[in-house]
Every structure is written in structure tokens, then in C-alpha cells.
C-alpha positions in Angstrom: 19.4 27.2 5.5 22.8 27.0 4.2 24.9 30.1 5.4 28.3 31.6 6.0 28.4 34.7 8.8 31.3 36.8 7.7 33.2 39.4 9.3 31.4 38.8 12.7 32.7 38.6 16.2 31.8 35.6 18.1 32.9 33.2 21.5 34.4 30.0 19.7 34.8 26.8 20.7 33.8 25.0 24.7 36.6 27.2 26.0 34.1 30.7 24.5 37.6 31.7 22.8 36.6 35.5 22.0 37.3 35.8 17.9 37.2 39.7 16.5 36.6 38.9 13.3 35.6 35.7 11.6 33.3 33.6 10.5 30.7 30.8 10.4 29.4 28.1 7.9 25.9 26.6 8.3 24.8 23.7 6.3 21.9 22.5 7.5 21.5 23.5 10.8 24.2 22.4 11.5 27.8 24.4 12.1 30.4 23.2 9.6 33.1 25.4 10.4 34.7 28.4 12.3 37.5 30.3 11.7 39.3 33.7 12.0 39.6 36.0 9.2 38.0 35.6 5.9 36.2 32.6 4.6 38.5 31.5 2.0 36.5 28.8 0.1 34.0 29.0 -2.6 30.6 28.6 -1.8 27.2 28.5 -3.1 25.8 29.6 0.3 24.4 32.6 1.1 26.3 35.4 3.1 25.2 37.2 5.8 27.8 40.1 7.1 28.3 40.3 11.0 30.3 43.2 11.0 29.2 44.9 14.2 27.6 41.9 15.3 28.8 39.2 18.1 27.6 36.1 17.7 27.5 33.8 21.2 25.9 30.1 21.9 22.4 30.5 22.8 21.3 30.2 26.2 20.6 26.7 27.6 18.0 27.3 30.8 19.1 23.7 32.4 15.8 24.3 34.7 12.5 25.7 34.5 9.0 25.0 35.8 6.5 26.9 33.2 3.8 25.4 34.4 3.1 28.1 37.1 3.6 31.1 34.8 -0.1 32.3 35.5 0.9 32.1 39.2 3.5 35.4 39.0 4.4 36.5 42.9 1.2 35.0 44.5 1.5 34.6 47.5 5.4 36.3 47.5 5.9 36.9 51.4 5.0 32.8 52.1 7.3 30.8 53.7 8.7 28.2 51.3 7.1 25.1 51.8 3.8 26.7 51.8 4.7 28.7 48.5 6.1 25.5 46.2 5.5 21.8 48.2 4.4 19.4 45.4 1.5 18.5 47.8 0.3 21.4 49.9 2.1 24.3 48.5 -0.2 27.4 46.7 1.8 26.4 43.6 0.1 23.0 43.4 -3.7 24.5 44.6 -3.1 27.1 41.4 -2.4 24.5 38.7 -5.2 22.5 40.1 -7.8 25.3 39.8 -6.8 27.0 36.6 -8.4 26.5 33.3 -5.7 24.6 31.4 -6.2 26.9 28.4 -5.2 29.7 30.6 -2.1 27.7 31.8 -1.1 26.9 28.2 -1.5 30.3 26.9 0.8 31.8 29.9 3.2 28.9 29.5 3.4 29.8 25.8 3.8 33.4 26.7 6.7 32.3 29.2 8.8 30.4 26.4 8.0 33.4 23.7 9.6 35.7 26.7 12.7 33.7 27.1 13.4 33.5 23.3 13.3 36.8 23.3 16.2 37.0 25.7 18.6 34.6 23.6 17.2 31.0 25.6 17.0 28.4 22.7 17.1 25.5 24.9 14.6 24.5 28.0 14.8 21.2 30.2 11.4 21.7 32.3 10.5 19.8 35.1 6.9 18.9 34.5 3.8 18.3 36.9 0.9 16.9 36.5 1.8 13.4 34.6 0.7 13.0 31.6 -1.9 16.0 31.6 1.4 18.0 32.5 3.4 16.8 29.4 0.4 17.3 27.1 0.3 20.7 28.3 3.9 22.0 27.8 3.8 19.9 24.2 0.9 22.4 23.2 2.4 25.5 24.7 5.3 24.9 22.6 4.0 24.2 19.7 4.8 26.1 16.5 7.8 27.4 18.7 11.7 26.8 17.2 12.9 26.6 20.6 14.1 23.2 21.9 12.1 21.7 25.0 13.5 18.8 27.0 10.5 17.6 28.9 11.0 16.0 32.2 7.9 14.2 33.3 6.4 13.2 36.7 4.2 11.0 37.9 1.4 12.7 40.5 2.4 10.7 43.3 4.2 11.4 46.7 5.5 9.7 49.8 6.8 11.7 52.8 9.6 10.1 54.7 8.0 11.8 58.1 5.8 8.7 57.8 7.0 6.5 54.9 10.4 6.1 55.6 10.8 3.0 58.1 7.9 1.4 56.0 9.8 2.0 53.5 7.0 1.6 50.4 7.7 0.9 46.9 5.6 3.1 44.2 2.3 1.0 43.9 2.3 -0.9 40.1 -0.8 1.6 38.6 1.9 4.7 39.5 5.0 2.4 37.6 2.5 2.0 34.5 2.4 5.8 34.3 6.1 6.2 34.8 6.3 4.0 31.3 3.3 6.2 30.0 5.7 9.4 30.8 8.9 8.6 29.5 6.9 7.1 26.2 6.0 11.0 25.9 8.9 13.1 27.2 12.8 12.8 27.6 12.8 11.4 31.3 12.0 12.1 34.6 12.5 15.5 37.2 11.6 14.3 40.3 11.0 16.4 43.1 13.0 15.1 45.9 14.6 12.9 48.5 12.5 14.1 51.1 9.3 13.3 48.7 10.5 9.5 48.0 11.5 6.4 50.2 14.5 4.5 49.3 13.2 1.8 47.7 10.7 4.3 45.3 14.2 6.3 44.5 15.6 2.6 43.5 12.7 2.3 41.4 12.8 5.2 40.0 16.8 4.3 38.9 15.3 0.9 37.8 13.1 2.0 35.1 15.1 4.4 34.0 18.2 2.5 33.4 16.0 -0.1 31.6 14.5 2.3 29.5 17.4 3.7 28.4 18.8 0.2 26.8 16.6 1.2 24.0 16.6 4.9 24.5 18.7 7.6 26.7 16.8 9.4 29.2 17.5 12.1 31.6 17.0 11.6 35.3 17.1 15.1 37.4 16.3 15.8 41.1 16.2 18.7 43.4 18.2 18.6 46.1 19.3 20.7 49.9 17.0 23.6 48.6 16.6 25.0 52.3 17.9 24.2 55.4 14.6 23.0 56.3 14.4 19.7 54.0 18.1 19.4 54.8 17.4 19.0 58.1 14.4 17.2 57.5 16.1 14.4 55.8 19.0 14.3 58.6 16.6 13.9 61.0 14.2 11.4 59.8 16.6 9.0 57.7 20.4 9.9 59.3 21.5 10.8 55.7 21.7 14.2 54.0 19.8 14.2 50.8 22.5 13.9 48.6 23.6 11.1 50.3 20.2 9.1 49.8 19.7 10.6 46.3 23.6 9.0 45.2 23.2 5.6 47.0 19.6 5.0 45.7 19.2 7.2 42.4 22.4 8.1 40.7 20.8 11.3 38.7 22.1 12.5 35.7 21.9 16.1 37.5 20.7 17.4 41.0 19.1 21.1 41.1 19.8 23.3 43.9 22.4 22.1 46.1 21.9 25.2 47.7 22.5 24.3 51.7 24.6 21.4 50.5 27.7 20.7 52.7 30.9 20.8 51.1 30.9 17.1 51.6 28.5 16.7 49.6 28.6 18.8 47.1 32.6 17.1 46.6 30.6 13.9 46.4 28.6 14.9 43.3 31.5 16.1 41.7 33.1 12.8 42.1 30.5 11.0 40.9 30.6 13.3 37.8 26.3 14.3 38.7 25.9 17.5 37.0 24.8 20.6 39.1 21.6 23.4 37.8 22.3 26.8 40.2 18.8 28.8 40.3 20.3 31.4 42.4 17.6 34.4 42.3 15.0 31.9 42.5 17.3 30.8 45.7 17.1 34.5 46.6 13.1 35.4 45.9 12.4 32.1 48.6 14.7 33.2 51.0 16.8 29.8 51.2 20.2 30.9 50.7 23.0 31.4 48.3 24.4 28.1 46.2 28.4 27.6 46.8 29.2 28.4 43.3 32.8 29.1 43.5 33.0 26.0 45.8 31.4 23.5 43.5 33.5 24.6 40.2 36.8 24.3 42.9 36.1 21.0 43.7 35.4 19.8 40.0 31.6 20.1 39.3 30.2 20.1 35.9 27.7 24.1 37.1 24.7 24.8 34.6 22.0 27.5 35.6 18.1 27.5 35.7 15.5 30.3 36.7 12.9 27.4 38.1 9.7 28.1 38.7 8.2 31.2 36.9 5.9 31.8 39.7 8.7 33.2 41.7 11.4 34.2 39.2 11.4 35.3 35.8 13.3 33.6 33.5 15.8 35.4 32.1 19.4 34.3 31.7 20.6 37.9 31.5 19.9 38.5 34.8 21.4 35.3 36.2 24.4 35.9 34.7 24.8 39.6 36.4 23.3 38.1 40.1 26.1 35.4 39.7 28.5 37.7 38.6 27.9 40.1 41.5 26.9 37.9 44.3 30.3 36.0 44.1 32.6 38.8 44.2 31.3 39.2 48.3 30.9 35.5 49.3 33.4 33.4 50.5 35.2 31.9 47.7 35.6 34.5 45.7 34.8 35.7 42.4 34.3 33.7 39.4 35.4 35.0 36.0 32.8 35.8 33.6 33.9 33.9 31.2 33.3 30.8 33.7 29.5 32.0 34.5 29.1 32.1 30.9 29.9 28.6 30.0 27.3 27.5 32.7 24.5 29.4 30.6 26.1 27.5 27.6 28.4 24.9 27.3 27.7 23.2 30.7 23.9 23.0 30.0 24.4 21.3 26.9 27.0 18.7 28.5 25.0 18.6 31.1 21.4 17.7 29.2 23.7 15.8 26.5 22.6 17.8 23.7 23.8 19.1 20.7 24.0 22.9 21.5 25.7 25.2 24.0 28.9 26.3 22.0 30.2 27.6 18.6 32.0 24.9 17.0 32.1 22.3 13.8 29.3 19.7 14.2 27.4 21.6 16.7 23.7 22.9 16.0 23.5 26.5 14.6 22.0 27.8 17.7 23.2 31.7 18.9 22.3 34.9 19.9 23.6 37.8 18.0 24.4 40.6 19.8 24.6 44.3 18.4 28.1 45.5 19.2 27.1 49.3 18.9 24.5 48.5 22.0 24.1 51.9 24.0 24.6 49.5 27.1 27.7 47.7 26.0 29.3 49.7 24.0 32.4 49.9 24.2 33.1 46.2 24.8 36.6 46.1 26.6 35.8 42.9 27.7 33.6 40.9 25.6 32.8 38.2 28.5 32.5 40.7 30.8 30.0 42.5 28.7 27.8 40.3 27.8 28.0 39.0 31.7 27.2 42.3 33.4 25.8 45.1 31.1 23.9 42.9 28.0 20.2 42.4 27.9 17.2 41.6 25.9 17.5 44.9 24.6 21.2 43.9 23.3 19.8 41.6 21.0 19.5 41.4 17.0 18.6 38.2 16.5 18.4 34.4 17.6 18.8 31.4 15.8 17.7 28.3 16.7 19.1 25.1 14.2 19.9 27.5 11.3 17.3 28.8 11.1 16.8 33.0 12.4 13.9 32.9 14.7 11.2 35.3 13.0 9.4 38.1 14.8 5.8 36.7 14.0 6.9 34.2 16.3 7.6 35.9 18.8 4.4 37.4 18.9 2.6 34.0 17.8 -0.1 33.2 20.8 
């Protein structure tokens, strides 16, 4: 679709420069140009007037784990090992026992529920190998949105035991790997604690390889709790991050919750993006991610909701708890303007795609947001609006590459 947005409001640029009145040309799917004022030019386009309307970049939700979206709250009070380990947790027993239609149908119903709230990009770390992949690949089909699908192989070590012996990952687990990253956009492994050093080179090894012919992501959780912190410490002499940037070098690490300050300067200077999931942080008890510390000392912040099971994923309510929780920790508040960008422009640095701001030669992917919203109106601070008082219910429409998501699709199961 070829269009020009006139006389609409919008953030502009990587910066989310607030514009009153402007507009926005589309040529296939693709933003030409943005401007203030009146579109000058001729044009055969069609024209769609924003007056009333705000247009911002869509939301880019850096991680999510879908897979578990028939698993809502079970088993809420657990500790959390017990409630998400990739070996013994409930969350691995429920994906084992459930029909995989009834895992596709509420993984579909879990990306249906976050377009709905303005996400039009996912990066999911995926479970279950290939059967995982094929999953999430069926759940989204049909769907505009954009999926970034970060495989895994089904296959753990656990440095309690593994660490002196030091294994590498047996040659029927690296043929996988390959099997994997021929299907998806690269690997989200679980963690340090879940991998000895020479299965983290490994890891590195094939990716970096791969990539010669094709880029591919490479994300890891990291220092959820101060239990796997510890663990690691304990059983190696070396924090997690410290393992994870000797032996893996990651595109991005997720979490970084009980990270020291250290370590968290570390990543920054090895320019490894950071994915907050702070209510998911919250619902497991582990903690509250350093926010205003990591943007201090330089790091590239994105935010996920993680695992459905124990958080809904909804960027609007991210963006509030950040907003909020930072204004009492130590370090002080962020500006909302900042927290923004992380649901926006840093996701889409981040993931190195083509979406997460408003500008020419970007993909024509935005929320528009009704101005006259009972909840936001008046907007006296447009960051700050959309930050603390916007919703789902704020919503007119999403676009995703041009193209305005439809409502059948929404309701398309």
C-alpha cells in the first residue's frame, strides 16, 4: 500500500522527536519520508488524515517464551527453579504433556493478544528443537506480525557435575543445532549455568560459521536470581556473565537482573545488548534489573515480558512498571521518553531489524493512538502519556509493513 498520513502527530526519528502535526509517506511498506507540516508534493498515493491521531513505532517485545501460554499462573506460589528450569521445572512437564494442537492454538491466541496491544515484532526463545520451531511457525501463521525465532536444541549439561569434565555437545545434538538455525533466525540458549565452557564455545563456533553465509542472532539468559548467580560463583569461580563473554560473546543477554555492576559495565563495553523483563522479574520473586544503572554505564536496554506462563505480554504495562519502579530505586528515574525507546528503537537495534522508529527507509510498522482517549486525554506530555496512562484500549489501529492490520485477524484462530 502506497500512503501519505497527513495532519497526524507522531514520535519521529531514533531520538522519538514528538511532531504535532505532520506527516508520513509509505511506498511499499516501506517509510519514504517524514516531515512537519503539510506534505507538499504531488502524489498519486492515497491519503489517510491523522488529525487526532498519534502515530508511534510499534512495539518490539525483544523476549518472549509463547510456548507456555496454556500454562497461565500454574503453579504461581513455586519457587523459581521448580516453576521454569529447562529440565525439572512445571513449565517443561506442561509442554511435554500437552496436545500440541492445544499449545499452538494458545500460542496463536498469545501473538493475536499482543497485536492487539501495538507489538508488531517478537524474538521468541524457542523449546523443544525442531518440534518447537514447527510449532511457533504454525501458530503464527496467517499473522502480519514479525516473529524472530530463536531455536534450541533439547539438550542440557549442569555444571554441578559437568563442569570440571568439561563435555563438548555430543555430534547428534551439533547436527540439530544446523537443523535449527536452517529453520529459524539463531539460537536463545538458556544459560551459563545449563552449559560447560567448551559447549558455550561451540555454541559461538557454529554460529559464527553460519553466519559467513547468513547473520544469526545468539541470545542467553543471564543472573536471573541470586540463586544461579551464586551457583555459578560457586561451582566455576566466575559469575555468569563472565563465562557467557569469555566463551560465547552473545548478540544479547536477558535478565541481568542480580548482575553486579561489574558486570553489567562489562556488557556494555563489549557493546552485548541487554532485554529487561521486569514484571516477569517481579511475578518470580528474583528481583528488580538495575535499569537506570545499565543505561548510565552505556548499555544498549530493550524489554521482553518472557514467559507467558507467568507474565502477560503486554508492553503497556512494562512501560508503566518501569516507569514507576525507577522513580523509588536507587538510581533514579528514567525519563519516559528513555523507557520508550527500549520498547522501540533499542529492540530493533538490538535484533538488527528494520523496525522500531519512524524514519525514511524504515518499515511502516506503528501504533496509532487516539488522541481524544478518555485515559490520555489531555496529553501534556506525549511520552509521558503514552508511558503511564495509554493502553490497549488507546489504540486505533496497528500497522505492520504498510499494511493496517485487519480486525478478522485479530480474531483469526
Amino acid at each position: 500500500m502506497d500512503l501519505i498520513l497527513e495532519n497526524i502527530s507522531l514520535f519521529a526519528g531514533e531520538n522519538l522527536d514528538y511532531i504535532d502535526n505532520g506527516y508520513i509517506v509509505i511506498k511499499n511498506g516501506i517509510i519514504e519520508e517524514v516531515g512537519t507540516g503539510k506534505y507538499k508534493s504531488k502524489s498519486n498515493k492515497s491519503t489517510f488524515e491523522g488529525r487526532g491521531i498519534l502515530a508511534i513505532p510499534g512495539f518490539i517485545n525483544a523476549h518472549t517464551h509463547i510456548g507456555d501460554s496454556i500454562g497461565k499462573d500454574i503453579g504461581v506460589d513455586s519457587a523459581f527453579e521448580s516453576r521454569i528450569h529447562p529440565v525439572h521445572g512445571i513449565k517443561n512437564k506442561i509442554l511435554k504433556r500437552s496436545e500440541r494442537r492445544h499449545l499452538v492454538n494458545f500460542m496463536r491466541s498469545s501473538i493475536i493478544s499482543m497485536m492487539k496491544k501495538g507489538v508488531v515484532v517478537i524474538a521468541d526463545f524457542r523449546e523443544g528443537g525442531m518440534y518447537g520451531i514447527e510449532q511457533i511457525t504454525e501458530a503464527t501463521s496467517g499473522l502480519s506480525i514479525k516473529s524472530i525465532i530463536l531455536g534450541r536444541p533439547e539438550y542440557y549439561f549442569d555444571i554441578s557435575s559437568d563442569f570440571d569434565k568439561n563435555p563438548k555437545i555430543p555430534q547428534h545434538v551439533v547436527e540439530s543445532i544446523h537443523n535449527i538455525l536452517d529453520n529459524s533466525d539463531g539460537l536463545g540458549i538458556s544459560g551459563a549455568n545449563e552449559n560447560t565452557d567448551n559447549s558455550l564455545n561451540e555454541y559461538r563456533g557454529i554460529i559464527q560459521e553460519r553466519s559467513l553465509k547468513k547473520k544469526y542472532l545468539l541470545g542467553i539468559h543471564s543472573s536471573e536470581s541470586v540463586e544461579t548467580e551464586k551457583k555459578s560463583i560457586n561451582v566455576t569461580g566466575k559469575s555468569e556473565v563472565q563465562r557467557i563473554i569469555a566463551r560465547l560473546l552473545p548478540n544479547f543477554i536477558v535478565h541481568l537482573t542480580n548482575a553486579s555492576d561489574d558486570d553489567i559495565k562489562l556488557v556494555s563495553k563489549k557493546k552485548i545488548g541487554v532485554v529487561i523483563c521486569p514484571r516477569a522479574n517481579a511475578t518470580l520473586g528474583v528481583g528488580t534489573p538495575k535499569i537506570s544503572k545499565m543505561l548510565k554505564f552505556g548499555c544498549l536496554v530493550a524489554i521482553g515480558t518472557d514467559n507467558v506462563m507467568i507474565n502477560s505480554p503486554d508492553i503497556f504495562r512494562e512501560l508503566d512498571y518501569i516507569w514507576k519502579i525507577t522513580r523509588t530505586l536507587e538510581g533514579g528515574s528514567i525519563p519516559a521518553r528513555e523507557i520508550l525507546k527500549m520498547a522501540t528503537v533499542n529492540g530493533g537495534k538490538i535484533l538488527g531489524i528494520n523496525s522500531g522508529s519512524l524514519m525514511a527507509g524504515m518499515s511502516a510498522d506503528m501504533i496509532f493512538i487516539d488522541k481524544t482517549n478518555l485515559d490520555i486525554s489531555p496529553m501534556h506530555d506525549p511520552h509521558v502519556s503514552i508511558v503511564h496512562r495509554a493502553s490497549a484500549n488507546s489504540i486505533l489501529n496497528v500497522m505492520i509493513k504498510g499494511k493496517f492490520v485487519d480486525e478478522d485477524e485479530f480474531s483469526c484462530m
